[in-house]
N, CA, C and O atoms as a GROMACS GRO file, in nm:
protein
  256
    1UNK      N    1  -2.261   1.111  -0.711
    1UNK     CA    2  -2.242   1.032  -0.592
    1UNK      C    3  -2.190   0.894  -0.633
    1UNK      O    4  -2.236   0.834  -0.730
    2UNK      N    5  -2.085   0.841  -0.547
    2UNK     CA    6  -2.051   0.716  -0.565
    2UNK      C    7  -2.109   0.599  -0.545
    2UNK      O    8  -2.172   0.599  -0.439
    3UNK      N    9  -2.114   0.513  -0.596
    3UNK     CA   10  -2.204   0.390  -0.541
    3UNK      C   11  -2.157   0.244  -0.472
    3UNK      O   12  -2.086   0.193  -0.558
    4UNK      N   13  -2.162   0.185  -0.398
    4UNK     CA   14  -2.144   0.058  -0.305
    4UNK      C   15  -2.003   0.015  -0.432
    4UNK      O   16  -1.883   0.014  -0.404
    5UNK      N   17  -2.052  -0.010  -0.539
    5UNK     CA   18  -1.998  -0.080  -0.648
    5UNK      C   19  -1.840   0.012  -0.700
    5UNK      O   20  -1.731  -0.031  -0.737
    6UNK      N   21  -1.883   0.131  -0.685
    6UNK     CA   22  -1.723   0.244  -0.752
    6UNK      C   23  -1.711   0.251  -0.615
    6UNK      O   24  -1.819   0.308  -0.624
    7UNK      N   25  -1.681   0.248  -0.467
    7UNK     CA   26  -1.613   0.225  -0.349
    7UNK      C   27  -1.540   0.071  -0.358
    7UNK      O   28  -1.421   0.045  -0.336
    8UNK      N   29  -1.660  -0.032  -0.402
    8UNK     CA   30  -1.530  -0.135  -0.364
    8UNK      C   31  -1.417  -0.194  -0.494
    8UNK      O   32  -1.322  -0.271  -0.488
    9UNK      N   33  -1.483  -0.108  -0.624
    9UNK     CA   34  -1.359  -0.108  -0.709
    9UNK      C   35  -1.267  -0.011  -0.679
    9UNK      O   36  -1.147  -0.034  -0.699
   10UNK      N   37  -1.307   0.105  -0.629
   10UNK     CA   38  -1.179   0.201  -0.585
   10UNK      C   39  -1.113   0.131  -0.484
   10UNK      O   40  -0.991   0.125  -0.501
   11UNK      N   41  -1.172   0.057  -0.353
   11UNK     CA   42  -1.048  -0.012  -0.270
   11UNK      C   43  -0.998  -0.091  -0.338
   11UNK      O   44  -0.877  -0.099  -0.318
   12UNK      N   45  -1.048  -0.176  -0.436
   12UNK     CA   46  -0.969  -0.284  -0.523
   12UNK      C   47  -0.851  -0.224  -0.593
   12UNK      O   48  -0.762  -0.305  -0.566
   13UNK      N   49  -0.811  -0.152  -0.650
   13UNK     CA   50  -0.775  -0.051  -0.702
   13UNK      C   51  -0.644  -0.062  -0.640
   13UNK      O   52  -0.539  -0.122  -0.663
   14UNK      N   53  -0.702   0.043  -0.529
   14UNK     CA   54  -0.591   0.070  -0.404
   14UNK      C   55  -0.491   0.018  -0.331
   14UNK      O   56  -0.389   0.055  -0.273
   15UNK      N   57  -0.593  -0.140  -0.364
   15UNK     CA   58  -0.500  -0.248  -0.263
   15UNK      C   59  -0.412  -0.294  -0.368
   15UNK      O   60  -0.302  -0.328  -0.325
   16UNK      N   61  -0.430  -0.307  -0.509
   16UNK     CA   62  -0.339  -0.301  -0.582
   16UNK      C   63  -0.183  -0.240  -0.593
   16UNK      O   64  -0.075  -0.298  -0.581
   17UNK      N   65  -0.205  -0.142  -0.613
   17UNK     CA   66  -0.139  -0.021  -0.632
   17UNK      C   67  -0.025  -0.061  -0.484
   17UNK      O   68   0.088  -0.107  -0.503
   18UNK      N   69  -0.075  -0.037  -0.361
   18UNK     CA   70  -0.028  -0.020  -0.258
   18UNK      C   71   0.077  -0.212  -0.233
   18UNK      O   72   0.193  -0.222  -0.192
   19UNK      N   73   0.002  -0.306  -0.265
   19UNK     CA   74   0.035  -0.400  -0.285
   19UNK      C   75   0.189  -0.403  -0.398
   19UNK      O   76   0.292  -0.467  -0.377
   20UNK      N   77   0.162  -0.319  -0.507
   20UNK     CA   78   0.313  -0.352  -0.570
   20UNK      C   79   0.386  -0.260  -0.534
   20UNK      O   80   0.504  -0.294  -0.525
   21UNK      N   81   0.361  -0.141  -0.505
   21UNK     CA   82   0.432  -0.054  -0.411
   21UNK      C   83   0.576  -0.119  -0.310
   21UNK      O   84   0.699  -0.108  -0.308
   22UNK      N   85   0.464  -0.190  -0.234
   22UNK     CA   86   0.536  -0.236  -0.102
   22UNK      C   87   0.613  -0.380  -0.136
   22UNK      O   88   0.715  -0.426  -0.084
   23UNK      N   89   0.544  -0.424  -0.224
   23UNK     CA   90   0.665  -0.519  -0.336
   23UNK      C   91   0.818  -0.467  -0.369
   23UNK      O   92   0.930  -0.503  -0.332
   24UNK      N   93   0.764  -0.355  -0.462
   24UNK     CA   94   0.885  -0.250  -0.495
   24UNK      C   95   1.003  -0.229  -0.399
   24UNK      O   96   1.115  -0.280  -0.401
   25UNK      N   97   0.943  -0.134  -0.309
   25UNK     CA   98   1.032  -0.120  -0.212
   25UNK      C   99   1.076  -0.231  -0.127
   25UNK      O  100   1.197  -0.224  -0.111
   26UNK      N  101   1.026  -0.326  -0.071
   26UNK     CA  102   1.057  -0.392   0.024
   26UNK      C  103   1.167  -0.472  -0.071
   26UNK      O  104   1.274  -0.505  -0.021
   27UNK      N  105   1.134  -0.504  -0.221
   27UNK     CA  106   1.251  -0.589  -0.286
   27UNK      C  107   1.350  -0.507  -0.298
   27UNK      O  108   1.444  -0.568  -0.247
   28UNK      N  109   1.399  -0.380  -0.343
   28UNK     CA  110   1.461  -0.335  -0.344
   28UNK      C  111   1.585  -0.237  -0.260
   28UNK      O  112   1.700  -0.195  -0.278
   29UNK      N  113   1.446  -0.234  -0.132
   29UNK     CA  114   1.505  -0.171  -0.001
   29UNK      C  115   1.598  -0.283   0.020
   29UNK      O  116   1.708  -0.237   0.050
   30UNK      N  117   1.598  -0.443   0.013
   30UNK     CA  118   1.705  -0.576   0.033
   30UNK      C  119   1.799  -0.532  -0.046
   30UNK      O  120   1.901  -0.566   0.014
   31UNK      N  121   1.843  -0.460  -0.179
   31UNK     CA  122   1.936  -0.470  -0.277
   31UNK      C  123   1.989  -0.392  -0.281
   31UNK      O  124   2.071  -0.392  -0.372
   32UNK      N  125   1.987  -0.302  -0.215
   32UNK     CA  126   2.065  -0.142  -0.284
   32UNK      C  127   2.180  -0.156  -0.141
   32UNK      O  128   2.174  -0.214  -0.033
   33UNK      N  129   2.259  -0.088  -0.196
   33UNK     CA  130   2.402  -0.076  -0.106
   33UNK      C  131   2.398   0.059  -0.077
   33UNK      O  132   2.472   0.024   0.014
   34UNK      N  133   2.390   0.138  -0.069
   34UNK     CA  134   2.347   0.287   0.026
   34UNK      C  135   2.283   0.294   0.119
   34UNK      O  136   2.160   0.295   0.125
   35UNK      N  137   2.343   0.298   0.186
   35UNK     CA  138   2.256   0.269   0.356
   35UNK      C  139   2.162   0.434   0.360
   35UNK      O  140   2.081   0.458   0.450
   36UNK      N  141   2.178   0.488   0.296
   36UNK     CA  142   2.072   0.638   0.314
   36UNK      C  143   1.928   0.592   0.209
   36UNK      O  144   1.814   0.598   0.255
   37UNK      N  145   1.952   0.554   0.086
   37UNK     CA  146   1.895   0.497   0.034
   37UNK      C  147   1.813   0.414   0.050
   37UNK      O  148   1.695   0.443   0.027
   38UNK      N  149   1.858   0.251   0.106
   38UNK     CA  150   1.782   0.161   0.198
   38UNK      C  151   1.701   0.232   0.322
   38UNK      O  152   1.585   0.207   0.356
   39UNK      N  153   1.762   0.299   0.364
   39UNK     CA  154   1.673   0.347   0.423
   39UNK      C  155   1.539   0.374   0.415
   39UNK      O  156   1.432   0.331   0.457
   40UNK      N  157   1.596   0.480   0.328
   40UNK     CA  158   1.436   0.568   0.290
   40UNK      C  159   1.354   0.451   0.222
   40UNK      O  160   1.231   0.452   0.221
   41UNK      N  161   1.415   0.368   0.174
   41UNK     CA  162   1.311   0.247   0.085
   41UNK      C  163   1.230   0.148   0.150
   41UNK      O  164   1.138   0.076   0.110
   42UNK      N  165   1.320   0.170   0.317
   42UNK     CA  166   1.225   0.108   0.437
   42UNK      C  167   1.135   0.167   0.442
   42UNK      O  168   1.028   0.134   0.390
   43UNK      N  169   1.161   0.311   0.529
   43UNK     CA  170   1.028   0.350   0.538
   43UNK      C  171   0.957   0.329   0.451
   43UNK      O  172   0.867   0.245   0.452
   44UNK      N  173   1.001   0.435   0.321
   44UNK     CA  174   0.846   0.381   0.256
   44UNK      C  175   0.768   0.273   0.204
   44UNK      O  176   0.662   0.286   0.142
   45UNK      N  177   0.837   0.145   0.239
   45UNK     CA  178   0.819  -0.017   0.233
   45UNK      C  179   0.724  -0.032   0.363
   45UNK      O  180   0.614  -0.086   0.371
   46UNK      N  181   0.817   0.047   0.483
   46UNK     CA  182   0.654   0.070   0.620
   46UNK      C  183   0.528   0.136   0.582
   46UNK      O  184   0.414   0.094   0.605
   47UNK      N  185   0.565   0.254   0.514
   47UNK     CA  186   0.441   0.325   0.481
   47UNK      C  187   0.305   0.272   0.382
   47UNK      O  188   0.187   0.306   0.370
   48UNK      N  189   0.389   0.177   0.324
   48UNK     CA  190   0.248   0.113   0.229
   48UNK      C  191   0.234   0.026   0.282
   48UNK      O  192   0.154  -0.035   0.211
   49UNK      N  193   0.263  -0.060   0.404
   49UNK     CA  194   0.168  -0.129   0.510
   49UNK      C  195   0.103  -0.054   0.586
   49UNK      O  196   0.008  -0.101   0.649
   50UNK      N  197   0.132   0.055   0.595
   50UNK     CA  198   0.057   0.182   0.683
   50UNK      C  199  -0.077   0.184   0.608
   50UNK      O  200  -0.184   0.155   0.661
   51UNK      N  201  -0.061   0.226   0.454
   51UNK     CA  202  -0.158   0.220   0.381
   51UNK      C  203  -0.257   0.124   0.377
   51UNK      O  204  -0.379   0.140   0.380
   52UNK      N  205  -0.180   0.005   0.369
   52UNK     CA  206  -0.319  -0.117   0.323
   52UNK      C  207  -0.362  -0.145   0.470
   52UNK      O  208  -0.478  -0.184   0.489
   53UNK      N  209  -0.297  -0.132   0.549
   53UNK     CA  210  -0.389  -0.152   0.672
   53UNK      C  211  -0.498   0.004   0.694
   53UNK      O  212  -0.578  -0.005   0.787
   54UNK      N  213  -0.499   0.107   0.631
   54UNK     CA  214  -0.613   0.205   0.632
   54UNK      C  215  -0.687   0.162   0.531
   54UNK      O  216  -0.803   0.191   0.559
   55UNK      N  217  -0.680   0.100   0.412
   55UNK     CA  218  -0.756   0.061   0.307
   55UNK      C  219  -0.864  -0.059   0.379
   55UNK      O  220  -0.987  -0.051   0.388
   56UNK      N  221  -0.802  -0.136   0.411
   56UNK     CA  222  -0.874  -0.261   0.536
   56UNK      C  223  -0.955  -0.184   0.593
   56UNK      O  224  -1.074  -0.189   0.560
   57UNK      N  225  -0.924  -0.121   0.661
   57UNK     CA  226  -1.033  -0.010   0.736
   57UNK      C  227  -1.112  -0.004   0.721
   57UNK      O  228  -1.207  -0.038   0.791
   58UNK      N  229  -1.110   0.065   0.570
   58UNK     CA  230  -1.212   0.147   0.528
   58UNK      C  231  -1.298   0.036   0.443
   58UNK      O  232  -1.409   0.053   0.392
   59UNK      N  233  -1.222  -0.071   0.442
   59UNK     CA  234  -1.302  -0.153   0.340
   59UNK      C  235  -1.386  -0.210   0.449
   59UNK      O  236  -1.495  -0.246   0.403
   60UNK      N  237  -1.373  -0.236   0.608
   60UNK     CA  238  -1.434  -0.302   0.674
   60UNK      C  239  -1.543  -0.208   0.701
   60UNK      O  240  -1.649  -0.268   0.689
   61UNK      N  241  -1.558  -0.104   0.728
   61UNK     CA  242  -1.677   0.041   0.754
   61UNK      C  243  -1.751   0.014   0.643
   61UNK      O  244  -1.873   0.025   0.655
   62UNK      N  245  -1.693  -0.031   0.504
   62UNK     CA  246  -1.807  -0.069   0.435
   62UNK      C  247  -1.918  -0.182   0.405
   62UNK      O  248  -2.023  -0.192   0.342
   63UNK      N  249  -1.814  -0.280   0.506
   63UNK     CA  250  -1.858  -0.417   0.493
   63UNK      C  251  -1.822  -0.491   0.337
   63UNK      O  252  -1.901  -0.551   0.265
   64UNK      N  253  -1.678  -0.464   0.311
   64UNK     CA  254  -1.673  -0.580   0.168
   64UNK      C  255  -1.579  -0.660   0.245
   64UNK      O  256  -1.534  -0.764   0.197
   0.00000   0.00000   0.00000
């Protein structure tokens, strides 16, 4: 079983991860000249704000 302590290092973790993610893409979705490309680098530049706003979530249900 997990404890208070491995939940809020796993969201720590997470928000990491999801944090350079959406770095990644969002800098790069600006640079690339392929509009099919940029694209897809939007979305998934949306999708890891999708993410850290479920990480928030879940971090608030736990109270950290």
């Amino acid at each position: 079983m997990l404890s208070r302590e491995d939940y809020k290092n796993y969201l720590g973790q997470m928000r990491n991860i999801e944090n350079r993610m959406l770095g990644f893409y969002g800098k790069w979705a600006d640079k690339i000249e392929d509009d099919s490309i940029k694209k897809v680098f939007s979305r998934i530049s949306n999708e890891e704000k999708y993410h850290i706003r479920l990480i928030e979530e879940l971090a608030n249900l736990f109270n950290f």
